[in-house]
N, C-alpha and C positions, 0 to 999 in steps of 0.2 A: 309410347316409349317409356318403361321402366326409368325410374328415379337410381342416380348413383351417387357416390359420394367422391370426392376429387381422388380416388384409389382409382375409381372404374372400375369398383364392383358394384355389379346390381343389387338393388337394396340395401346399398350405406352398408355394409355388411364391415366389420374389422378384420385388423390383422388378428386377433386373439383366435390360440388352438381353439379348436371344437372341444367343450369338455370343460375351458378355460375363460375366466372371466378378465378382462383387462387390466384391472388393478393387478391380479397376480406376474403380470407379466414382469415383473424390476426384481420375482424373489429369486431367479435364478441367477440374474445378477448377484444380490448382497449373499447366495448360498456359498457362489463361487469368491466372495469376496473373504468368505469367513474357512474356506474350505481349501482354496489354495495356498495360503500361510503355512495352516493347520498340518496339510503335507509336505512342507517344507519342513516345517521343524523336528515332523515324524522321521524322514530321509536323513537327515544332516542326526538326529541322534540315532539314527542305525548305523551310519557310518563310522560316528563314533566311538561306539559297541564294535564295532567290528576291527578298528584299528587299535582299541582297546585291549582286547581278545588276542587280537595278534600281536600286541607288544607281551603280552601274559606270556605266552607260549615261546619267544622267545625269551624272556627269563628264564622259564622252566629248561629249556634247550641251554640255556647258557651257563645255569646251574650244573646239569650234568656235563658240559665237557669242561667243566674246572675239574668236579669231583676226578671224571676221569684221571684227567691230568695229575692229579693228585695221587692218585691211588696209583699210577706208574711210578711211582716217586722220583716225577718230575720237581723242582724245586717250587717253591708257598708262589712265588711271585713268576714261575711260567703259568701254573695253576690260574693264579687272576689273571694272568692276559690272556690264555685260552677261552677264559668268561666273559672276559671285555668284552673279545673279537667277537665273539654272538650273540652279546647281550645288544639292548635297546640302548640310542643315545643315552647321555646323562644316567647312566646305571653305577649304581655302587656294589662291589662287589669286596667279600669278607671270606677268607679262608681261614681256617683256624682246623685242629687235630685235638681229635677229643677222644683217648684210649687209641682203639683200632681202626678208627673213623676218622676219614677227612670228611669235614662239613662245609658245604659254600654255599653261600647266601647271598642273593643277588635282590636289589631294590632299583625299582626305577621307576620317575614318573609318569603317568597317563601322557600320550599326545593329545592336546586339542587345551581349550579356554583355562582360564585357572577358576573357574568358578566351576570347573566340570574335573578337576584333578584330585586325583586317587596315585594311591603309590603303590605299585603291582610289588610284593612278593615272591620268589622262588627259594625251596632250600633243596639240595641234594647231597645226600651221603654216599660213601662208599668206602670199601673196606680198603685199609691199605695193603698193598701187595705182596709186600715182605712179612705180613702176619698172617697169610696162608699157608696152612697146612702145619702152621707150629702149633706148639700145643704147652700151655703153661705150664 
């Protein structure tokens, strides 16, 4: 009768792959210990970029329908509240008339940690509407 070892494989044989020596068997462990973190905080900072991104783009959005607004001449203070209504939480928004330009400027901060906060940017101009077609 063939010799086994308390598995009841013949010839003491181990659980280790063909190919694989025993000690290696714990690196797949500590690879996954160092590997699954590692794409955690990959995901969670693309998320962040992405929510980041889409607060950008609504400034940029929120900037032109103030300008719009503006350049119907609609009054300074419908103008920021047409920006408000589409700008990000917590945005600050500045209308101001500079010659034949309305100019608005929308600021607001990044969502997510304050150690990961940026202050998004937008400015849009537009010409205002009662100085079309005049001529100095």
């Amino acid at each position: 009768m063939p010799s086994s070892d308390r598995s009841g494989r013949p010839g003491g044989a181990s659980r280790a792959r063909p190919g694989r020596r025993p000690r290696d068997q714990g690196a797949v462990t500590a690879e996954a210990a160092v590997t699954v973190p590692a794409l955690l905080v990959l995901t969670m900072a693309l998320v962040w970029a992405l929510t980041a991104a889409a607060a950008q783009i609504r400034c940029v959005d929120a900037a032109r329908a103030g300008a719009r607004a503006a350049a119907r001449s609609e009054p300074a203070a419908a103008a920021a509240a047409a920006a408000r209504a589409a700008a990000p939480d917590g945005a600050r928004v500045a209308v101001e008339r500079a010659g034949d330009l309305w100019r608005v400027r929308v600021e607001a901060p990044t969502p997510g940690p304050g150690s990961l906060a940026l202050t998004l940017h937008a400015e849009a101009a537009a010409l205002a509407e009662e100085t079309v077609g005049v001529t100095p």
